[in-house]
N, C-alpha and C positions, 0 to 999 in steps of 0.2 A: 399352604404348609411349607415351611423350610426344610429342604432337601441339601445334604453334602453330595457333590460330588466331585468326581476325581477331573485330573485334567483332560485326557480321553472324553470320558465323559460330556465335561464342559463344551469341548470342541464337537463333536456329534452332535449333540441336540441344539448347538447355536448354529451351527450350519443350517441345519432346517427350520430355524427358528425368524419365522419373519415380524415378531412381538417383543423381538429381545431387546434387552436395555445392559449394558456392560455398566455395573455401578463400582466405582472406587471407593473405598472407603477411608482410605487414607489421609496423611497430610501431607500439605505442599513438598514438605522436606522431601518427604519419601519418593513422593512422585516426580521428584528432578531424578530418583537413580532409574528413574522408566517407568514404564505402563503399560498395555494392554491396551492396543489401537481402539480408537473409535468410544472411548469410557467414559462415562458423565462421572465428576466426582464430588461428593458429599461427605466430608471428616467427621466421622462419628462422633473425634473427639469436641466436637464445640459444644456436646450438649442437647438442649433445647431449643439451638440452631439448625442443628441436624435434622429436627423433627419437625421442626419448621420449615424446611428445607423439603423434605421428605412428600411431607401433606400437599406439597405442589406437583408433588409426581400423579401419572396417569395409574392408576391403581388396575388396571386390566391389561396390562404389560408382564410380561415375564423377566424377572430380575436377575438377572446372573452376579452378582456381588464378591466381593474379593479384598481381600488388605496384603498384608506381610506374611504371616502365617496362617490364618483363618481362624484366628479368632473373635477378633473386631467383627468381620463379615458375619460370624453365624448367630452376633449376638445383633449385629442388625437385622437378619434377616426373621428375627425372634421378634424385633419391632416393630421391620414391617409389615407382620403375620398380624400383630396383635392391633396395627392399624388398620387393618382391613385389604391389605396384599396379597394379591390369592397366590400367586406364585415366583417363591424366591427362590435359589440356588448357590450354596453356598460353596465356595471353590476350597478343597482339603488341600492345605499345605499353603495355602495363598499364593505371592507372587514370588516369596525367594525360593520357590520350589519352581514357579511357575519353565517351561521348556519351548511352550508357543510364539509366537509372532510378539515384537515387543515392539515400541516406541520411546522416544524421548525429546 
């Protein structure tokens, strides 16, 4: 089941989190203004690329997901519940809220 949660949040349970997968949700564009170290990323927007994309993932991972604001993310994390994803995590406020550790 898809869970929102806060930044705090995010940062606690990935710290003990040794099954975690940091998933971007984003596009290229976006992710030149930075990222979230260590993130695999998958653009929602392609489609049934995305889900294509997706079905190759290890489904017994814990997904912590994210985009710009958190919408993209919680409407993936909808998709990848209804593919058979036991546990997604969706980040409130996305990344131009985000205050953590960033990359670029």
């Amino acid at each position: 089941m898809a869970e929102n949660i806060t930044q705090e949040e995010w940062r606690e349970l990935i710290s003990k989190d040794d099954n975690a997968v940091i998933l971007d949700v984003r596009t290229e564009e976006e992710i030149e203004d930075g990222f979230i170290p260590d993130m695999l990323n998958i653009d929602i927007r392609k489609g049934q690329g995305f889900l294509d994309d997706i079905e190759q993932l290890d489904k017994t991972k814990n997904y912590y997901v994210y985009c710009r604001s958190g919408a993209r993310s919680a409407q993936a994390c909808t998709l990848m519940n209804q593919m058979g994803f036991e546990t997604t995590y969706n980040l409130i406020g996305g990344f131009m809220n985000w205050d953590g550790e960033t990359a670029e």
